[in-house]
C-alpha positions as CSV (number, residue, x, y, z in Angstrom):
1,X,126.9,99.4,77.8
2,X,123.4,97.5,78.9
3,X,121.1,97.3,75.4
4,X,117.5,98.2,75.7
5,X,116.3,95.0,75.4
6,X,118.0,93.4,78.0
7,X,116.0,96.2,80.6
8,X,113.0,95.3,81.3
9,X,110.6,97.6,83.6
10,X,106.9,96.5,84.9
11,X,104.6,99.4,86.2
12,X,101.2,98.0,85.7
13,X,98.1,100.3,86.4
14,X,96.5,99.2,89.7
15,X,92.9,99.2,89.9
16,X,91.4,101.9,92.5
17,X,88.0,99.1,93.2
18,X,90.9,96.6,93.9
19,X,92.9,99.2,96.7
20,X,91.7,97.7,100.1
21,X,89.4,100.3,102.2
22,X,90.5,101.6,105.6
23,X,86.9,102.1,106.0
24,X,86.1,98.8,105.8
25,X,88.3,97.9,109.1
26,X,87.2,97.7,112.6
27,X,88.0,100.3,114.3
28,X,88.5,99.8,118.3
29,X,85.8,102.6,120.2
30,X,87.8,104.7,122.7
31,X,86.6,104.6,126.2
32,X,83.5,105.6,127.3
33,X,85.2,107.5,130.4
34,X,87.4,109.8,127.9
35,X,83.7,111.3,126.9
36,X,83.0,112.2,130.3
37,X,86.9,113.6,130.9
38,X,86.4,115.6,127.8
39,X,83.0,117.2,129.3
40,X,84.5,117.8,132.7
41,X,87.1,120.1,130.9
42,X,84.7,121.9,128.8
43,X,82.7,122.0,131.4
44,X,85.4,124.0,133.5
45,X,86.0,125.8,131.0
46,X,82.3,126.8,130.5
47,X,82.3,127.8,134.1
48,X,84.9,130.1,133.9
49,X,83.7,131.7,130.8
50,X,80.3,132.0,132.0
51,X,81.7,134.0,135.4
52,X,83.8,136.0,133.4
53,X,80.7,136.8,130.8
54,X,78.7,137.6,133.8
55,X,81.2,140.1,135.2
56,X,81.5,141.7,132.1
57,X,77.5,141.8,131.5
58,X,76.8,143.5,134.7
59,X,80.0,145.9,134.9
60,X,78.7,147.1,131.3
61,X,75.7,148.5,129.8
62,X,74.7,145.1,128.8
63,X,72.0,143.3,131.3
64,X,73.7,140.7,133.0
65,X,72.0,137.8,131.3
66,X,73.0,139.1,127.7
67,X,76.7,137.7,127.8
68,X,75.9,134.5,129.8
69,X,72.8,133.3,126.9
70,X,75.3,133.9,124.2
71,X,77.9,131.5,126.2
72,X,75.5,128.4,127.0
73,X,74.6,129.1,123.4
74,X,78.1,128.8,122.5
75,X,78.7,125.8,124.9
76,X,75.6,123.8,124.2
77,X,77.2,123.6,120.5
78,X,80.3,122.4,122.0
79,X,78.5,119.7,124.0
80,X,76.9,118.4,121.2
81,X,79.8,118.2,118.3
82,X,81.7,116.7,121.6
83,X,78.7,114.2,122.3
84,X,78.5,113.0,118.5
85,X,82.0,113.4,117.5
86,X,82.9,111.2,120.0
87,X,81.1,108.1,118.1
88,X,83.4,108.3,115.2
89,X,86.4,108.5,117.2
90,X,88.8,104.9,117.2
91,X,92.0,103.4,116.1
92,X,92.7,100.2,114.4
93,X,96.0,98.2,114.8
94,X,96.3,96.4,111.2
95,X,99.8,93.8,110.2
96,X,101.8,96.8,109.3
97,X,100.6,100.4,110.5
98,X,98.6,102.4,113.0
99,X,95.7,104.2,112.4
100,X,93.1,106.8,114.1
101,X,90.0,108.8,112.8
102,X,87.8,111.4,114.1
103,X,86.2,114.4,114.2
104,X,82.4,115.3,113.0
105,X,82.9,118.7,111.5
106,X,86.4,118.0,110.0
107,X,86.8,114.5,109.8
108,X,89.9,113.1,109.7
109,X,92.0,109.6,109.1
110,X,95.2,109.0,109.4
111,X,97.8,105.9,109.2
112,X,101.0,105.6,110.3
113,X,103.0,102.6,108.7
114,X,105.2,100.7,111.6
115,X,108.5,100.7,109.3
116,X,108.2,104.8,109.9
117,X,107.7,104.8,113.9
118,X,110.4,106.1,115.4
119,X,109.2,106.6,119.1
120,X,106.1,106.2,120.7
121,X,104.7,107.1,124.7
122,X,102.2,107.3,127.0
123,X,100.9,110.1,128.8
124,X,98.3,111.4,131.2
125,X,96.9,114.8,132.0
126,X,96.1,115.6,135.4
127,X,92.5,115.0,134.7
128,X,92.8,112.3,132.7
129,X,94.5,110.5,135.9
130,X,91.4,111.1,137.7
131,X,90.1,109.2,135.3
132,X,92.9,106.2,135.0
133,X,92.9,107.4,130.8
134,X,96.4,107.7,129.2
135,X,97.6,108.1,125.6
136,X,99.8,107.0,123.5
137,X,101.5,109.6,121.0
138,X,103.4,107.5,117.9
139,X,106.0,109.5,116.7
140,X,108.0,109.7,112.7
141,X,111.0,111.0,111.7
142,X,110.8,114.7,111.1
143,X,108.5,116.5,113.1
144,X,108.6,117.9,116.9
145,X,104.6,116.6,117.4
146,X,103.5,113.1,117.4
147,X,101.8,111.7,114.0
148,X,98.9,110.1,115.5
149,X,97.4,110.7,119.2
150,X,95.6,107.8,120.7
151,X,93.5,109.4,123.1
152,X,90.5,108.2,125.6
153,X,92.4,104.6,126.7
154,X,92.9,102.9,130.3
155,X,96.6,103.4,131.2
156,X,97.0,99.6,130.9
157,X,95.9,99.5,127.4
158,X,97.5,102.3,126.4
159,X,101.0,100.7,128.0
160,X,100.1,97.4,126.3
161,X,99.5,99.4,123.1
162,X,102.7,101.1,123.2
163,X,104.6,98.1,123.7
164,X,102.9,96.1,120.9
165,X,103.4,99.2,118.3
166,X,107.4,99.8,119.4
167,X,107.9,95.8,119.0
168,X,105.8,95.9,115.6
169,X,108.2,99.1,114.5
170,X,111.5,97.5,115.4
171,X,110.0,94.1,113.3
172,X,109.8,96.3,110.1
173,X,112.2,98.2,110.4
């Protein structure tokens, strides 16, 4: 039997001024093209809403122009969270994880340590080829969806990325 003196156990209180910030890291913009993809596809979108609102405003009581003001309405909005939103958007590779932020209305950061990647890969959207853009989905154990999504990068990068995170991953693992 081990006496109680002979045990020794250290948990010291750590500072929360002394924790480093994530905010205080550069993160890496996305590409200004991945702006213009993402207001091509609202834009199609808006165009198909807009001819659908218009068919509905003139096969019902409605006057034709009713439906379609309360779309652009609706889509100007979009543009605009789009258009800002897109500013806060970027990753940032750091020694030992992965992270991404965005969003203006619900902001969000998240980091994925490399010692928890299991898989990571690039893809492309029809559009997005249009617009050489790829990205690169890092995957953890236990869920179907990828942890982080790395939109908004040239296929090069994102392949360059991809190989630079699986090699960090394997290294801590």
């Amino acid at each position: 039997m081990i006496s109680d003196s002979k045990i020794k156990f250290d948990n010291p209180t750590i500072e929360m001024s002394s924790l480093p910030q994530l905010e205080d890291v550069d993160f890496q913009k996305l590409e200004k093209d991945y702006l213009w993809l993402r207001v091509t596809f609202i834009s199609i979108l808006f165009l198909i809403v807009a001819c659908s609102s218009l068919i509905i405003g003139v096969s019902s009581n409605l006057d034709w122009w009713q439906p379609l003001i309360i779309v652009t309405v609706i889509f100007s909005l979009i543009y605009m969270v789009e258009w800002k939103g897109f500013k806060i958007k970027g990753y940032a590779i750091r020694q030992y994880d992965v992270s991404f932020k965005s969003g203006l209305l619900f902001f969000s950061m998240t980091s994925v340590p490399f010692n928890r990647v299991q898989h990571t890969e690039v893809s492309q959207s029809p559009l997005a080829r249009l617009f050489d853009l790829g990205e690169v989905k890092v995957f953890t154990a236990g869920g179907a969806s990828s942890d982080i999504t790395i939109s908004g990068l040239k296929v090069e990068e994102a392949h360059r990325l991809k190989d630079h995170i699986t090699k960090l991953s394997s290294k801590y693992a």
